[in-house]
Kinemage of the C-alpha trace (Angstrom):
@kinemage 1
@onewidth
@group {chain A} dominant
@subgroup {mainchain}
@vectorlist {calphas} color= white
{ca unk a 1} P 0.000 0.000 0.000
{ca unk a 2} L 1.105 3.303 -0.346
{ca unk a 3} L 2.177 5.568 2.378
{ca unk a 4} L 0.040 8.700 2.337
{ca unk a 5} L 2.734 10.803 4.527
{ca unk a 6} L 5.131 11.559 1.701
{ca unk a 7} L 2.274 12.547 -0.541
{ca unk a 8} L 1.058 16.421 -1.068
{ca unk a 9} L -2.898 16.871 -1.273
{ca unk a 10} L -4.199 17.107 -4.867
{ca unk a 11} L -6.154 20.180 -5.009
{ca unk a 12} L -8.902 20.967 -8.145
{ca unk a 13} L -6.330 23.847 -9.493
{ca unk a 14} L -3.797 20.778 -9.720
{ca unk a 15} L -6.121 18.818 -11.650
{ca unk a 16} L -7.559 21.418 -13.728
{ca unk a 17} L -4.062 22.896 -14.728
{ca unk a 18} L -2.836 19.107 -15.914
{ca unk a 19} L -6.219 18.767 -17.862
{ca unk a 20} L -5.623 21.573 -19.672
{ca unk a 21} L -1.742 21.176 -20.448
{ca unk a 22} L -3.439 17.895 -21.814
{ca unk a 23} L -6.062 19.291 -24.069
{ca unk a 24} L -4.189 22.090 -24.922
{ca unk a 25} L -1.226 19.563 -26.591
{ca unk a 26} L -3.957 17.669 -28.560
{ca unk a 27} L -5.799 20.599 -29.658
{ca unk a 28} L -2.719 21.862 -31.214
{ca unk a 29} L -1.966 18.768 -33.228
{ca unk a 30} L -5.608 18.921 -34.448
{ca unk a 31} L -5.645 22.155 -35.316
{ca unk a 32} L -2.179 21.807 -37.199
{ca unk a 33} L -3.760 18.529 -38.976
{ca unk a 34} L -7.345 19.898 -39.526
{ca unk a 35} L -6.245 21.923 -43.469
{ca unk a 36} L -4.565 18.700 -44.314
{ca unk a 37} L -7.896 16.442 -43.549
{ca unk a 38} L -9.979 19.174 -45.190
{ca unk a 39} L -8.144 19.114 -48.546
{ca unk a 40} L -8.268 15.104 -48.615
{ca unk a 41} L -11.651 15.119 -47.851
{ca unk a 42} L -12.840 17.553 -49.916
{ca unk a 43} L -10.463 15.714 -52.822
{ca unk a 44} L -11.935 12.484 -52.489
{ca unk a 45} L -15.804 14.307 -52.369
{ca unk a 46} L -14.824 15.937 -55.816
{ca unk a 47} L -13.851 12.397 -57.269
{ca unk a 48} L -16.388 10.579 -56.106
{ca unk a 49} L -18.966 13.276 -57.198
{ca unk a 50} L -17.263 12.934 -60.587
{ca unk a 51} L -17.216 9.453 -61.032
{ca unk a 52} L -20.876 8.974 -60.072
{ca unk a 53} L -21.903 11.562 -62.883
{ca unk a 54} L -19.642 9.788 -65.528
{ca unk a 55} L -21.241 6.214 -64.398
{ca unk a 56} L -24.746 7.781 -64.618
{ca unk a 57} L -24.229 9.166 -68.404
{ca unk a 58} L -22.749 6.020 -69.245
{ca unk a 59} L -25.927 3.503 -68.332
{ca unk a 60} L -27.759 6.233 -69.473
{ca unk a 61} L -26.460 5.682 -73.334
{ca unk a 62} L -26.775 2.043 -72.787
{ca unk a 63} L -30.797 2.333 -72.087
{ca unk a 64} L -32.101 4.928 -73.764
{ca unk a 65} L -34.210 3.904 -76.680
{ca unk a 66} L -33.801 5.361 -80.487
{ca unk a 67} L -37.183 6.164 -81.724
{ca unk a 68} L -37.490 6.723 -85.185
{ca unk a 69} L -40.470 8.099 -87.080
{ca unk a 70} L -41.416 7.703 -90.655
{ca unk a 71} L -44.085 9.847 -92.474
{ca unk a 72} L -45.691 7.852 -94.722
């Protein structure tokens, strides 16, 4: 067990202040990462978005009927 003499009391500002040194070195790795994530994201959206136009013209040609009139 641990001895509780050679240990300080905790207070809230103690816990607080290591809380925020935490969040504070995540939230800046986010933020440097968050343009980067952005880009790809919006990249792939484009390409996808793209693709699914070019796949819709294409079945498109395949089933669309030629109708042909005549005067007689």
């Amino acid at each position: 067990m641990a001895s509780t003499k050679n240990q300080s009391h905790i207070s809230r500002d103690d816990i607080e202040s290591k809380l925020r040194a935490l969040q504070g070195d995540v939230q800046g790795k986010v933020d440097g990462r968050r343009s980067t994530l952005l880009a790809i994201a919006g990249g792939v959206g484009v390409v996808l978005v793209v693709a699914f136009y070019l796949m819709g013209r294409r079945s498109g040609k395949r089933r669309s009927t030629v109708v042909e009139i005549r005067r007689v």
